[in-house]
LUMMARTI-758997 format. One record per residue: residue in three letters; y negated, z negated, x of N, C-alpha, C, O in turn. Coordinates in Angstrom, 3 decimals. Each point is the difference from the previous one (the first is absolute). Layout:
<sites>
ALA;Y;Z;X;Y;Z;X;Y;Z;X;Y;Z;X
...
</sites>
This chain:
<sites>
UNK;-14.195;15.480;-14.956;1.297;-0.319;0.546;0.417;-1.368;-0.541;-0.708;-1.000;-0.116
UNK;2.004;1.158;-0.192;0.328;-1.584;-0.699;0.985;-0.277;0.766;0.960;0.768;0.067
UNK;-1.008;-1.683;0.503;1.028;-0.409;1.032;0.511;-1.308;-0.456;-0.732;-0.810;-0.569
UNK;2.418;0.520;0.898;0.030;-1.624;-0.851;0.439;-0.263;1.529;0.577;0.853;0.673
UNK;-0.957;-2.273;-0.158;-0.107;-0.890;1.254;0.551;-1.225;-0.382;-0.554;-0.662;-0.877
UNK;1.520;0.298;1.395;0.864;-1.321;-0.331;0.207;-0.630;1.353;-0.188;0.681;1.008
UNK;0.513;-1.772;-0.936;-0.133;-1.173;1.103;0.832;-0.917;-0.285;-0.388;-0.882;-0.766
UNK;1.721;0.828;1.281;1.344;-0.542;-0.336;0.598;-0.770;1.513;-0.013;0.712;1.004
UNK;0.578;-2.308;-0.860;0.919;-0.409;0.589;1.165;0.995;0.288;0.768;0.353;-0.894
UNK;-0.638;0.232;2.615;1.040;0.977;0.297;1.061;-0.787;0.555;-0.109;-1.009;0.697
UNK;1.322;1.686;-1.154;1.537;-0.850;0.244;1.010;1.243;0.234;-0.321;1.111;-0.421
UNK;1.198;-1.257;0.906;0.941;1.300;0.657;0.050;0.991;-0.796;0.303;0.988;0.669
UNK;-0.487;-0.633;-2.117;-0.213;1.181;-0.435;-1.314;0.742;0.281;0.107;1.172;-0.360
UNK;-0.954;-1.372;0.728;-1.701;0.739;0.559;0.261;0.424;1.343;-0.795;0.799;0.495
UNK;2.065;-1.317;0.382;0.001;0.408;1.098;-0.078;1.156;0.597;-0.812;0.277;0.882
UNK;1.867;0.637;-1.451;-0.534;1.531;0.276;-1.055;0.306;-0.351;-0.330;0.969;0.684
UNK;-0.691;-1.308;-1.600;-1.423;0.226;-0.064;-0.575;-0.350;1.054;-0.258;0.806;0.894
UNK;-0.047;-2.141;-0.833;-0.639;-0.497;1.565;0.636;0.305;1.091;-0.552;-0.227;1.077
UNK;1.548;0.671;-1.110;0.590;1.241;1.247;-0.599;0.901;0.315;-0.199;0.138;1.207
UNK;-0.225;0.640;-1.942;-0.497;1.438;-0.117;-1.287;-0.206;0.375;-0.346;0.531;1.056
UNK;-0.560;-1.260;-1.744;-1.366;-0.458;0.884;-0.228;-0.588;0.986;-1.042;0.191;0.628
UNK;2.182;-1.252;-0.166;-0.545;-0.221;1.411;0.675;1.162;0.859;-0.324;-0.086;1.184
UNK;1.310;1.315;-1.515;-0.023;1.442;0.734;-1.081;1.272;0.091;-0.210;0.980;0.714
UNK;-0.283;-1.565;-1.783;-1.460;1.178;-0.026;-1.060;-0.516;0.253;-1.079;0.573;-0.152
UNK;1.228;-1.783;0.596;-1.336;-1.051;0.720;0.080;0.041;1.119;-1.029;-0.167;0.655
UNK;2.373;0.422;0.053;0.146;-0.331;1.457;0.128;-1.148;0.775;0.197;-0.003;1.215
UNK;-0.320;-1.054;-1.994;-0.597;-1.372;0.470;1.772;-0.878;0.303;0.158;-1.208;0.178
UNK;0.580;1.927;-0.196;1.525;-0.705;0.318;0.955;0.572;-0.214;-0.072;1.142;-0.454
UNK;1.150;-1.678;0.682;1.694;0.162;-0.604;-0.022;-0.455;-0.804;-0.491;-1.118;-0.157
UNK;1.396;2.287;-1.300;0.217;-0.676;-1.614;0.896;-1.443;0.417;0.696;-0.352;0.952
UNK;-1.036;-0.094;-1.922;0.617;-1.705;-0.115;1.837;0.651;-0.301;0.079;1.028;-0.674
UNK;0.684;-1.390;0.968;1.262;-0.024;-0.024;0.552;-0.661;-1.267;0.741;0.607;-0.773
UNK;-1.105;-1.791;0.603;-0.093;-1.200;-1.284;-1.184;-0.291;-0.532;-0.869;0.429;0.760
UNK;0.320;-1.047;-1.868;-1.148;-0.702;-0.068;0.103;-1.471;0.706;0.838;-0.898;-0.071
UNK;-1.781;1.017;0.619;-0.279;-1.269;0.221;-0.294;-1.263;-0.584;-0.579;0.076;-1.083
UNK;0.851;-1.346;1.560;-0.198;-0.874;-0.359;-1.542;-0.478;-0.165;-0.824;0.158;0.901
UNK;0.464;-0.881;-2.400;-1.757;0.238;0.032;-0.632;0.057;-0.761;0.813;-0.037;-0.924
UNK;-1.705;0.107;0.490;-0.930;0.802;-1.089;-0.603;1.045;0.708;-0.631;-0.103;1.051
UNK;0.974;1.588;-1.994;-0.068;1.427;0.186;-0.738;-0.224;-1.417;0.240;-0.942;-0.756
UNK;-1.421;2.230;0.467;-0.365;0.472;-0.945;-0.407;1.622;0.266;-0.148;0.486;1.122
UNK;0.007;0.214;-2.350;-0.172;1.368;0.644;-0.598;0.518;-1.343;0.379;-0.195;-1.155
UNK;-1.456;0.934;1.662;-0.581;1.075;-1.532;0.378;1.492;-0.035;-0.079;0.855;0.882
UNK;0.476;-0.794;-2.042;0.509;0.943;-0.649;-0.973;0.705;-0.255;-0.966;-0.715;-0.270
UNK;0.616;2.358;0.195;-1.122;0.982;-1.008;1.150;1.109;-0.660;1.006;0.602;0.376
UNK;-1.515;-0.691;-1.128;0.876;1.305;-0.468;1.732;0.156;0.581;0.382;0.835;0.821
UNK;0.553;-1.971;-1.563;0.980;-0.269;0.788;0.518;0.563;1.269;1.037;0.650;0.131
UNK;-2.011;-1.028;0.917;0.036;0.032;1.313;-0.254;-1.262;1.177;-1.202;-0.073;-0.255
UNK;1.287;-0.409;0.754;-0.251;-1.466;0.496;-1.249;1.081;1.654;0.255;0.892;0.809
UNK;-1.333;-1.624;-1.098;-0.488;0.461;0.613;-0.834;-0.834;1.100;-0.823;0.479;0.780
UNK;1.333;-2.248;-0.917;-0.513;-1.258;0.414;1.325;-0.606;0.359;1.079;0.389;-0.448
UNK;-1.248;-1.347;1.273;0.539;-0.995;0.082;-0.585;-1.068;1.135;-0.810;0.299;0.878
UNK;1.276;-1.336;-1.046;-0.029;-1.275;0.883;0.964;-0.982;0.220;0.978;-0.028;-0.747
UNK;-1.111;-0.904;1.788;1.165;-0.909;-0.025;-0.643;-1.390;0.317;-0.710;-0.034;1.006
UNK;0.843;-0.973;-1.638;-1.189;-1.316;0.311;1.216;-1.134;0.264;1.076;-0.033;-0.597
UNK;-1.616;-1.060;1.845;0.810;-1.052;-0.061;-1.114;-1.187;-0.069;-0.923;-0.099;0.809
UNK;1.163;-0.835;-1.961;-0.860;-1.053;-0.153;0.773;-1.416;0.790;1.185;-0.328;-0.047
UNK;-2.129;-0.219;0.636;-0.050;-1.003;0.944;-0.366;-1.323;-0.501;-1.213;-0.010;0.209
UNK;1.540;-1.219;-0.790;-0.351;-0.796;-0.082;-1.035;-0.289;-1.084;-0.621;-1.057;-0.116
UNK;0.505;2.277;-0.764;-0.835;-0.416;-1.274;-1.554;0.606;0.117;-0.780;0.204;-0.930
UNK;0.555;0.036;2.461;-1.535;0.102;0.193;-0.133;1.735;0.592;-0.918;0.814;-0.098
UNK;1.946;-0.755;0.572;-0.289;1.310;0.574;1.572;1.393;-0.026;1.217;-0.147;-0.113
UNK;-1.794;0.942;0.220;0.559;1.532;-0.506;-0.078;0.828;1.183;-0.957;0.648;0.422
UNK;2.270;-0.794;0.100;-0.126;1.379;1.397;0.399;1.706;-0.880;0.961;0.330;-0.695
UNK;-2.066;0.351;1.094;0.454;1.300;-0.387;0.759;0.559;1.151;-0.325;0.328;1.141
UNK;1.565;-0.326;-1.882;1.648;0.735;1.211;-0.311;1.315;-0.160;-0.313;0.454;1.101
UNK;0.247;0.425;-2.013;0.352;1.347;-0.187;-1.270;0.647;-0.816;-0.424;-0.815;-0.820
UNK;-0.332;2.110;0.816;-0.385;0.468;-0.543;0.083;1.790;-0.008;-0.067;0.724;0.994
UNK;0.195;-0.388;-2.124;0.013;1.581;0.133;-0.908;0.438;-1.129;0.030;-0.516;-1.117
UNK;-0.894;1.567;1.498;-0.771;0.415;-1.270;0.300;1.860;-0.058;-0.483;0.675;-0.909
</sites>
């Protein structure tokens, strides 16, 4: 199986992607907008099948806001 896996900064065009997974995850309501943030999300086989949402604090530390796998 050859699968290509990419790992890209997400911005309002990925949104209906990361829509669709956090609906088949269960884990919330699709985002309406993107949010404000750093979002990243992995792609397999142009499908987004990851994502996260991180807010960094002061240089030292990284709250994980969002995750969907």
């Amino acid at each position: 199986m050859n699968q290509r896996i990419v790992t890209r900064k997400a911005d309002r065009r990925h949104l209906h992607g990361i829509n669709r997974l956090i609906r088949e995850t269960n884990i919330g309501s699709p985002m309406k907008q993107m949010e404000e943030g750093n979002f990243w999300f992995v792609r397999m086989d142009g499908r987004i099948v990851g994502y996260v949402g991180l807010e960094f604090i002061d240089g030292k530390t990284v709250l994980l806001k969002h995750l969907a796998v």
